[in-house]
Every structure is written in structure tokens, then in C-alpha cells.
C-alpha positions as CSV (number, residue, x, y, z in Angstrom):
1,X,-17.0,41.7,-44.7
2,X,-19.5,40.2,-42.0
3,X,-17.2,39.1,-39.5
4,X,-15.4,41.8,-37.3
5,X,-12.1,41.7,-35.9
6,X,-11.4,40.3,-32.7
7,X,-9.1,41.8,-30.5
8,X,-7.7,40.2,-27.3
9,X,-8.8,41.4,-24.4
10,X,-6.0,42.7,-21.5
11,X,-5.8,40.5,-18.0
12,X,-6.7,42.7,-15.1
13,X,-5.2,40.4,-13.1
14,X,-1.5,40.1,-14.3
15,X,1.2,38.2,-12.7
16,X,-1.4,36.8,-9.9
17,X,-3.6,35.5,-12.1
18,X,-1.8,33.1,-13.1
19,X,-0.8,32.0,-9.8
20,X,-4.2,31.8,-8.7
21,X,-5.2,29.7,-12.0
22,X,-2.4,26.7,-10.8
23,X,-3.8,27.0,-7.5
24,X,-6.8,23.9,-8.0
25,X,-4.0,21.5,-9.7
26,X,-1.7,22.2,-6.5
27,X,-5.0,21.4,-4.4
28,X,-5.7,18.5,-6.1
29,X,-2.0,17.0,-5.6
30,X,-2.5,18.0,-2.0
31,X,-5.4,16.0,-1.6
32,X,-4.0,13.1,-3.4
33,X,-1.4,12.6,-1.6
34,X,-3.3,13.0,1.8
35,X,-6.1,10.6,0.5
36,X,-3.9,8.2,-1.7
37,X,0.0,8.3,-1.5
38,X,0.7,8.6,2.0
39,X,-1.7,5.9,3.5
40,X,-0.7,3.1,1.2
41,X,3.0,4.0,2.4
42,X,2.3,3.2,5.8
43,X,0.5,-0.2,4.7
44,X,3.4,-0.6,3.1
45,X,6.2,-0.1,6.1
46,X,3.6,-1.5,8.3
47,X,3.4,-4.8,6.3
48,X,7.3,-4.7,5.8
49,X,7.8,-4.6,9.6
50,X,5.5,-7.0,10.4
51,X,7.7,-9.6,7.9
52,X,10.6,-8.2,9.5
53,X,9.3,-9.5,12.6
54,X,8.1,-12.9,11.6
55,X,9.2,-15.5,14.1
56,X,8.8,-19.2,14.7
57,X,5.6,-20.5,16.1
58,X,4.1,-17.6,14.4
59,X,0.3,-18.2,12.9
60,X,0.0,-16.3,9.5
61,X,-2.7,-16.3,6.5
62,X,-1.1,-16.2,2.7
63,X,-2.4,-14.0,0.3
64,X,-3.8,-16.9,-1.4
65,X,-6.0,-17.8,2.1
66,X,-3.8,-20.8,3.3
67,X,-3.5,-20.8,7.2
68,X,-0.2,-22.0,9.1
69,X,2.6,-22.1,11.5
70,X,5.8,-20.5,10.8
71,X,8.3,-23.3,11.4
72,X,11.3,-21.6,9.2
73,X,12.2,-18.2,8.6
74,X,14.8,-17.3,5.9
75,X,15.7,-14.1,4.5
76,X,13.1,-14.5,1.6
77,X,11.3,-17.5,2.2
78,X,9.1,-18.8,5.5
79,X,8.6,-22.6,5.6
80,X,4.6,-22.7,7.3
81,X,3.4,-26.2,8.5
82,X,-0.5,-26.8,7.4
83,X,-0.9,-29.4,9.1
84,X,0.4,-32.2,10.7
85,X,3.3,-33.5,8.8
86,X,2.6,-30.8,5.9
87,X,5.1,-28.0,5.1
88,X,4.9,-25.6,2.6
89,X,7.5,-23.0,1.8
90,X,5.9,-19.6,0.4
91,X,7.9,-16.0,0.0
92,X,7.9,-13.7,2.8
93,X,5.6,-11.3,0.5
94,X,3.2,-13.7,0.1
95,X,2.6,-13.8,4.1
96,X,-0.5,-10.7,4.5
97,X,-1.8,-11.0,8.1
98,X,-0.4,-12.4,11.5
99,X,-3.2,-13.9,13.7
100,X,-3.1,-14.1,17.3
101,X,-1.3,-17.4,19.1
102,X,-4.2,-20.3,19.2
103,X,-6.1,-19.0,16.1
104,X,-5.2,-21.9,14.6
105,X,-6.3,-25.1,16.5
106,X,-6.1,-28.0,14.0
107,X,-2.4,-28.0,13.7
């Protein structure tokens, strides 16, 4: 009685409306993967060539902070002395930064 009827109301836009309506969710992936995707995969090659590429007499920090020499490289582990007469065998993942030769003095 009150209430009238509603009738939908026809695009004027048609077929390119909708086109244009996707076209903030396609910007929005763009900028993701500009922003987010594609720099974390170059940490990520650049940390796998850097294990790659670990050699004896190497100086390296762990991700838990501990500071050695690469005595022993295998394919998945890396034997680090500590100090004098200390060795400690960690994963090769768990090795996040090389340092410069003669960073390390106390070894």
C-alpha cells in the first residue's frame, strides 16, 4: 500500500562497465606484486646464491646471532668454528649474512 515498486534501473555503461569495475582489484594485484611478491623473491635467490657459494674460511652470522668460521661445507650442513677448539654444525639455512674476511678477530 505505502511502499512502491522498485524497478531496476538499466546500465548505461554495458559490457565496459564491468571491465572498468575489475579494474582497482587488477591494480591492487599489480601493486602487490611490485611492492610485495617480487622483492622477497630476490631476497630469496639472493640468500640461496650466497649459500651456494659458501666456502671455507668463510665468516658468517646464524640466524640465532652466533658468529664463526666456516671450516666444513656439506650439502646441507656447514660445520662453523666459534672459537678456538669449538665447532658447531648448524644447516645451511640457518647461515643469514656473510661478513667480510677479518670481521671476526677472536678466532
Amino acid at each position: 500500500m505505502f511502499i512502491s515498486n522498485a524497478y531496476a534501473q538499466s546500465s548505461l555503461l554495458g559490457a565496459d562497465g564491468n571491465l572498468m569495475s575489475f579494474l582497482p582489484i587488477v591494480l591492487m594485484f599489480v601493486v602487490l606484486y611490485f611492492l610485495m611478491i617480487r622483492p622477497q623473491m630476490k631476497r630469496q635467490k639472493e640468500q640461496k646464491s650466497m649459500m651456494d657459494a659458501l666456502a671455507k674460511n668463510d665468516e658468517v652470522v646464524t640466524a640465532g646471532g652466533i658468529l664463526g668460521k666456516v671450516i666444513k661445507v656439506a650439502d646441507a650442513y656447514v660445520t662453523l668454528e666459534i672459537s678456538n677448539g669449538t665447532e658447531v654444525v648448524v644447516q645451511k639455512s640457518a647461515i643469514t649474512m656473510l661478513l667480510p674476511k677479518g670481521s671476526i678477530k677472536a678466532i
